[in-house]
C-alpha positions as CSV (number, residue, x, y, z in Angstrom):
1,X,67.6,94.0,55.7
2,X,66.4,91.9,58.6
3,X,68.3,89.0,57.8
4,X,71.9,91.4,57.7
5,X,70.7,93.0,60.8
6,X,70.7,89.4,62.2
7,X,73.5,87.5,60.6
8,X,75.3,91.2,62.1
9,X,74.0,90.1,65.9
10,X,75.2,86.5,65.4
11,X,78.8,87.4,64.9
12,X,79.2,90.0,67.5
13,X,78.9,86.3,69.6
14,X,81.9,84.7,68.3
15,X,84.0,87.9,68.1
16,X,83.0,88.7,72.0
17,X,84.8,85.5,72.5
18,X,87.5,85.6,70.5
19,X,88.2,88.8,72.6
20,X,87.4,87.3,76.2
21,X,89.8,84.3,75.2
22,X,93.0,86.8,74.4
23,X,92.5,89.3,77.0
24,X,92.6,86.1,79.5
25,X,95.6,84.3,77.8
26,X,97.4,88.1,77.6
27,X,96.3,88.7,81.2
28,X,97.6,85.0,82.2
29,X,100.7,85.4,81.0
30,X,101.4,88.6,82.4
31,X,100.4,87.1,85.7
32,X,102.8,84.7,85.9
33,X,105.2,86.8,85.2
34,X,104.1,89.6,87.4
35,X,103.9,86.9,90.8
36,X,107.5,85.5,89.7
37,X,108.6,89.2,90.5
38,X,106.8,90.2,93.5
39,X,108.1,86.7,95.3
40,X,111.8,87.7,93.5
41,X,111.4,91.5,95.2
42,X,109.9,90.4,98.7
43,X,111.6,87.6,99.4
44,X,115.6,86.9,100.9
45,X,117.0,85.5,97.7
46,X,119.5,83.0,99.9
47,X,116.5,81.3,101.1
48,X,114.8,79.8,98.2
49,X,112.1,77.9,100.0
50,X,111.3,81.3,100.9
51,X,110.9,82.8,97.3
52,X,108.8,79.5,96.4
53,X,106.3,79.8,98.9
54,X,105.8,83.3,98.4
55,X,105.2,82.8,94.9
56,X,102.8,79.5,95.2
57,X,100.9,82.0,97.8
58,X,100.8,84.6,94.6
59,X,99.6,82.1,91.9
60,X,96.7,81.0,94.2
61,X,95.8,84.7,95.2
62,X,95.6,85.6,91.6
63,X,93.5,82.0,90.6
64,X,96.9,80.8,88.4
65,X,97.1,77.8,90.6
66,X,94.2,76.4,88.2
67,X,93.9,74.9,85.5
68,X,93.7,77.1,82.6
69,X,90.1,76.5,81.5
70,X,88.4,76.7,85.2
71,X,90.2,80.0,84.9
72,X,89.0,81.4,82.0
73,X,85.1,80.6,82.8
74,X,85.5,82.1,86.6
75,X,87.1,85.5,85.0
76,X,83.9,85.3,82.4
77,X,81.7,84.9,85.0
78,X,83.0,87.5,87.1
79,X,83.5,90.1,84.2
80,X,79.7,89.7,84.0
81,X,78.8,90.2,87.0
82,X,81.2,93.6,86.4
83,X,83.7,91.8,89.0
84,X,87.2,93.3,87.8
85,X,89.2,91.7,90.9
86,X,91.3,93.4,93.0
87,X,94.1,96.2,91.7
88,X,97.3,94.4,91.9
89,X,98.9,98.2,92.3
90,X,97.4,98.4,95.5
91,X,95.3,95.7,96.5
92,X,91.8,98.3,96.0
93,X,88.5,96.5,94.7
């Protein structure tokens, strides 16, 4: 019984993972995609310096500007310490 109890323990380690690693990627992804639109929407689309700097300023706000496995540690570590960022609805911690 002890040993199932254990080999039980020792998976829930891979599996926590597994999960950290998709939510990031899913979360990444939508990122991307979410600061593409906000410098599209905010930005005077005849000035397309404009729209590029808004988004570079968007990637770095939301950490996309790095690469994607000094990412993924810094959200781990911040989801530990129960760090969920800021609310991208409205900006609230």
């Amino acid at each position: 019984m002890i040993k199932y109890i254990l080999k039980r323990i020792l998976l829930i380690i891979p599996t926590v993972i597994g999960i950290t690693f998709i939510t990031y990627f899913l979360v990444r992804l939508s990122a991307d995609d979410y600061s593409r639109t906000t410098s599209e929407t905010f930005s005077d689309k005849s000035n397309p310096a404009v729209m590029k700097e808004i988004y570079e300023s968007e990637k770095k706000i939301f950490g996309l500007d790095k690469p994607v496995h000094e990412g993924y540690l810094k959200w781990v570590v911040n989801i530990t310490h129960l760090d969920f960022g800021n609310s991208r609805k409205d900006g609230r911690k």
